[in-house]
N, C-alpha and C positions, 0 to 999 in steps of 0.2 A: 635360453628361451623356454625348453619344457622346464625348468626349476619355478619358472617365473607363474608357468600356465598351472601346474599342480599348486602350488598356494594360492595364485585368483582361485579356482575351483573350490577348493577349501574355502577360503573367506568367503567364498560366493555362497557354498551353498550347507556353511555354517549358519547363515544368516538368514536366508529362504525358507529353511526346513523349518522354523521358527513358528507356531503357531502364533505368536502374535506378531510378526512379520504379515502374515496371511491378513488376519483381524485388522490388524493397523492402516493396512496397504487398501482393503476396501472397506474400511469404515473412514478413513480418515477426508474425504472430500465433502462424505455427508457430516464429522463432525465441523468442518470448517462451514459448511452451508447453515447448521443449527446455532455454530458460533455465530455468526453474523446475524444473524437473526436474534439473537440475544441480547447482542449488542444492542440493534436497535430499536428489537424493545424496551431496553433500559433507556437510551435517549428519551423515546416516548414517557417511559412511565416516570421520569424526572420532572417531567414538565406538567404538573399538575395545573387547573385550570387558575388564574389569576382573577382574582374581582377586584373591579375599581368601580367606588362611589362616584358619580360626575354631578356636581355642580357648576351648571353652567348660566352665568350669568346672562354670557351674552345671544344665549338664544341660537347661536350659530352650529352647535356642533350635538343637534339632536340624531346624525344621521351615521356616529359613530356604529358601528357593528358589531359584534360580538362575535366570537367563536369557541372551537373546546379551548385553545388558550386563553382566550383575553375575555372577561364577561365583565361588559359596562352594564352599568344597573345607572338611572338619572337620580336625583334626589333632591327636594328643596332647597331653596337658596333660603331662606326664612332660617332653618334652621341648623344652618353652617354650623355655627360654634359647638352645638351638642354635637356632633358628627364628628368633629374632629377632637371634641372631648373623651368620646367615649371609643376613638378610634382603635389606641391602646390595648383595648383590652374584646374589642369586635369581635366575633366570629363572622358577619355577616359580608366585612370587608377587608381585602389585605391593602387597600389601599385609597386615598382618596383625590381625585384630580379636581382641583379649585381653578376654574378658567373664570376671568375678570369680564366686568361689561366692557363691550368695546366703542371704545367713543370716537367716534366719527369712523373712521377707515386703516387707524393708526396699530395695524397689524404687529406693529414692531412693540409694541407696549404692551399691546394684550399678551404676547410670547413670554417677556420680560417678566411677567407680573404672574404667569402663568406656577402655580407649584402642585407637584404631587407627592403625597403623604404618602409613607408606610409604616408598616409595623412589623413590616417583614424585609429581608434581604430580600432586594431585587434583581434577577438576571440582566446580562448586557441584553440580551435579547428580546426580554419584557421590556426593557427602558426604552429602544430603539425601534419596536412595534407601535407601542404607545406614539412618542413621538414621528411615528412616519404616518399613523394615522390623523394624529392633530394637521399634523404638515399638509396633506391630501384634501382637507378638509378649505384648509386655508387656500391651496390653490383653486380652488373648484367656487370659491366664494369671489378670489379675486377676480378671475375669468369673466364667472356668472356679472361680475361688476360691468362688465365691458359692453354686456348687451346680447350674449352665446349664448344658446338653449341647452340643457343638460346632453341631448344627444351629439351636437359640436361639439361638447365639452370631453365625452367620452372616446369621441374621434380622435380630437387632437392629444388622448393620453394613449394611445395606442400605439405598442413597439414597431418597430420596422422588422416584419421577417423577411432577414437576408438567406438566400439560397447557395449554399457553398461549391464550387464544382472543381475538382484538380483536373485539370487536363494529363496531367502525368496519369491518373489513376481508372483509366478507361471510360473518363466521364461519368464517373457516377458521383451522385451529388453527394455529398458529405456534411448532413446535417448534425444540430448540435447532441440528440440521441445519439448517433454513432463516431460522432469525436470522445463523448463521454465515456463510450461504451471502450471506444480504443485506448482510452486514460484508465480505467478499472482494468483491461487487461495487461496495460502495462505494468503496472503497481503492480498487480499479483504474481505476473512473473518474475519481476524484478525481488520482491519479496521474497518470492518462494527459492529463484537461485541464492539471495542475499544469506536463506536459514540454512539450507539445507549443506550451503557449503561449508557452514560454518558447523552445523550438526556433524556432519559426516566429515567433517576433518579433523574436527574435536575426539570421533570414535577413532579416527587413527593414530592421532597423537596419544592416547590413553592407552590402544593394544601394543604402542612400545613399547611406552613407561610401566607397561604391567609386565609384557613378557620380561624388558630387562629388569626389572625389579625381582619376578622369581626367578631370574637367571636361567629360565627356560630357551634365553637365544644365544647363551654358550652352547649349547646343543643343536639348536638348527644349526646355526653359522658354521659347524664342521662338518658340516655335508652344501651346505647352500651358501653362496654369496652374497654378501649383506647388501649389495645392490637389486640381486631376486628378489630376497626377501620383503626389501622393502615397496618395489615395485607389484609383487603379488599382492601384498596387503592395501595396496593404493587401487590397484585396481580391480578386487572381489567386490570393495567397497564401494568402487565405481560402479560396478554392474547393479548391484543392490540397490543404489538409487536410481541408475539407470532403469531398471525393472517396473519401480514402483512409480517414475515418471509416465514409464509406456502404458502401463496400467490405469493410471488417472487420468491421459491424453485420452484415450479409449473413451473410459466411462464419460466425462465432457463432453465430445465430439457424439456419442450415442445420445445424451440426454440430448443438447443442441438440437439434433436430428428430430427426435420426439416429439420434444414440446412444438418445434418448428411445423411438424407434418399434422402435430394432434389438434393443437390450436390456431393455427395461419386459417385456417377455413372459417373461424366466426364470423359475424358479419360485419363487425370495421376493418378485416383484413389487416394486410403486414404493419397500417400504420395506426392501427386504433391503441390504445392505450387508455379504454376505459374500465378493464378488469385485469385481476392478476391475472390471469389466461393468458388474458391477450398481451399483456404485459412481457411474460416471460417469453410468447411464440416470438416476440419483436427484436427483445433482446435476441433472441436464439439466432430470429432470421438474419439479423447483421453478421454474429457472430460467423454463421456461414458465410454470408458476402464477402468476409476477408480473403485474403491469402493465406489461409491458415498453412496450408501445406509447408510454407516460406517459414511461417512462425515455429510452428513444432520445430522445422529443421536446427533453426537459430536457436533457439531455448532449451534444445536438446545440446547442443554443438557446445554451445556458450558454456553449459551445464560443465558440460564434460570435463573442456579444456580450463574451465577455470578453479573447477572443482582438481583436476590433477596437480594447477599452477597452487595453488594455496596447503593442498593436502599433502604436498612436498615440504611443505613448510612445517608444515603441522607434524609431520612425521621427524624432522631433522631437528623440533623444537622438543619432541618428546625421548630423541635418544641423546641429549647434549642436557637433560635435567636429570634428575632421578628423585622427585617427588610430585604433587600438582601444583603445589604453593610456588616453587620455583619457574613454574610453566606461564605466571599471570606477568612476569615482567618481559617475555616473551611474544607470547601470543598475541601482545597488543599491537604489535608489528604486523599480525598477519589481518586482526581486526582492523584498525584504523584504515586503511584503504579503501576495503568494503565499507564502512560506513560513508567514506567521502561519496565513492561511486554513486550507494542509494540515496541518500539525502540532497548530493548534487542533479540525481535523477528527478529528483520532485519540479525544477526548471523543466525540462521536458514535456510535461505536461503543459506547459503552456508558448513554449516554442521548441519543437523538436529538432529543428533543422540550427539550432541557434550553434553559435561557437561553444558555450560549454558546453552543451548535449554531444557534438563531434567531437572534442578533446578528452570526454570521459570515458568516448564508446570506444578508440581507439587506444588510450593508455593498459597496458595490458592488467594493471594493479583493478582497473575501475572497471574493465569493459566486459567483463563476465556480468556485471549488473545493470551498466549503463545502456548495452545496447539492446539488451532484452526490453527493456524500457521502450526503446524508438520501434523495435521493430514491428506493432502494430500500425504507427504510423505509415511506415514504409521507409526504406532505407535505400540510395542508390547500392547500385552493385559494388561501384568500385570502393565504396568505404566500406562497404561489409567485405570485401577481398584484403586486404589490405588491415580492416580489423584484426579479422580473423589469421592472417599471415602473421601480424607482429605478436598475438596471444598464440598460438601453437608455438614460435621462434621461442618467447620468453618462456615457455610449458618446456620445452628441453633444456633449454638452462635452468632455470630454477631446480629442476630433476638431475641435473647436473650437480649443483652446487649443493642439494639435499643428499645426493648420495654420496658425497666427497664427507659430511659433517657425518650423517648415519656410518659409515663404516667406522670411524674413529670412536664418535660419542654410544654407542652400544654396548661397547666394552669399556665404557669409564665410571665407575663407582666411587662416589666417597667425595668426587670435587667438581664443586660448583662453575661450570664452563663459562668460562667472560667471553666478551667481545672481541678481545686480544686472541684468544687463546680458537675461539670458531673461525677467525680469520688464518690462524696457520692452518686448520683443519682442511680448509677449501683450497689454499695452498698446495700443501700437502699432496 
């Protein structure tokens, strides 16, 4: 056990002392804050504004609207055919919508008959605006047919808000702002265990293959046991993200507070949502309303234990190779799982309590990512006991079976280990 605690120390705080350790660790939330932000102002700045010529014949669709996306301009029926002559070669239009007279009531014909022109590739999303406003148009006309005054009309297009309340969850209502809000944070953490475990067990698999590559662990291994060994290096590396999680929970939890205590005072309070201010106090405010206490615990826990089950992996795949080209038909074993886990996590977001969402959070392969996922939701107790009992059970085996392969593959050089050949290892 001290051979074990003297190399965590070492790995731990070979990595710490690291000035870009420091840099990384608090710059790195603000650069994923500026990421996202980048993102979507690319989304934005992709969607330049579209112009559509309207010819409308039938008189009916003067009430179309405009926005920065979509800018309807009308234009004579007289002189169609130059319009679409010179459409080609337009600057003034990227496109042109020819709606037909409509004769008598026969909706179904005008639709039919209806075509629009471009000169440019159009988005699904321009195509589907376009027609959802023709469509909008058409019902407000058939309506108006019936004898309803515009204000009827806008009555009966009005959503039903439903008021959501868990009784499990101390009665508090649970609207669709903070179901979303609880969908963004499960992604994020699911995400952030899905990289980090794969980051940081990728660095452990390389500080094998590097040490036994310069044959610097013929030299530990005659004072230390290739089971310390490996164990210190699992878990310096452990700490190290551990550190830089506690670090990032901190900074979160402080901003939350912040914006929550700087902006909650404006004057639409917790639920206005008509400036960024107020915007982010709102987010913030939910974000406090959680169980956060529950959630760190679990996204920490999860973190840990899954990050050991995998990075045993990662470890036992790096002393059974001796180069990295040989490490890619390997690794995929320890990949493909995590990818099932988070992809299979994406259903969660839309029924958490469903049978995939429970069969993923408890498989020990999937559940370091699946249940970070539910656990904004909320998760009974007895599946998170019971989760967390079969991933710690399988976190000693796997460490088992990683240390059986490590002692044998650290000292083999020159030949490519099969699947035959790791199966006596473990034997062995």
């Amino acid at each position: 056990m001290k051979n074990i605690l003297i190399i965590t120390k070492r790995e731990f705080l070979t990595q710490v002392k690291k000035k870009s350790f420091v840099i990384l660790t608090l710059l790195t939330p603000l650069l994923l804050v500026a990421f996202a932000a980048v993102i979507g102002w690319m989304f934005q700045a992709n969607e330049s504004g579209f112009k559509v010529g309207v010819i409308d014949k039938s008189g009916k669709f003067s009430t179309l609207k405009s926005d920065d996306k979509i800018n309807y301009h009308f234009l004579p029926a007289a002189n169609e055919q130059s319009f679409i002559t010179g459409l080609k070669e337009s600057d003034a239009e990227d496109a042109l919508l020819i709606i037909p007279n409509l004769a008598g009531d026969n909706w179904q014909e005008l639709e039919s008959e209806t075509r629009l022109l471009t000169n440019k590739q159009v988005g699904l999303d321009t195509r589907g605006r376009i027609s959802s406003d023709l469509g909008e148009i058409v019902k407000r006309e058939k309506i108006r047919k019936l004898g309803l005054q515009d204000a009827v009309i806008a009555d009966l297009s009005r959503n039903f808000a439903l008021k959501t309340t868990n009784i499990n969850n101390k009665d508090k209502e649970d609207d669709s702002l903070l179901y979303g809000i609880k969908s963004a944070l499960g992604m994020i953490l699911m995400y952030a265990t899905f990289m980090f475990i794969i980051i940081y067990g990728v660095r452990v698999m390389r500080s094998v293959l590097e040490e036994k590559n310069n044959r610097v662990v013929e030299i530990i291994i005659s004072s230390v046991k290739p089971f310390d060994l490996m164990m210190g290096k699992i878990l310096g590396v452990t700490l190290v993200a551990v550190t830089q999680f506690v670090v990032w929970i901190g900074m979160t939890v402080a901003a939350a507070v912040f914006f929550n205590t700087s902006f909650m005072a404006g004057p639409e309070g917790a639920s206005g949502l008509g400036s960024i201010p107020q915007l982010v106090a709102t987010v913030s405010h939910n974000l406090l309303s959680l169980d956060y206490g529950m959630i760190i615990f679990a996204f920490i826990f999860y973190f840990i234990f899954g990050y050991l089950f995998y990075s045993s992996m990662y470890a036992a795949i790096g002393s059974a190779v001796d180069n990295e080209t040989e490490t890619q038909q390997f690794t995929l074993f320890a990949i493909l799982p995590l990818m099932v886990g988070m992809y299979g996590s994406f259903t969660i977001m839309n029924n958490p309590e469903g049978p995939l969402g429970f069969w993923l959070s408890m498989i020990p392969f999937t559940s370091p990512v699946a249940m970070v996922a539910r656990i904004p939701f909320g998760v009974p107790l007895w599946q998170m006991a019971l989760s967390l009992g079969l991933l710690v059970i399988s976190t000693l085996g796997m460490v088992f079976i990683a240390s059986k392969i490590y002692r044998v593959g650290i000292l083999m050089y020159g030949n490519k280990a099969t699947m035959k050949e790791l199966w006596k290892w473990i034997r062995g």
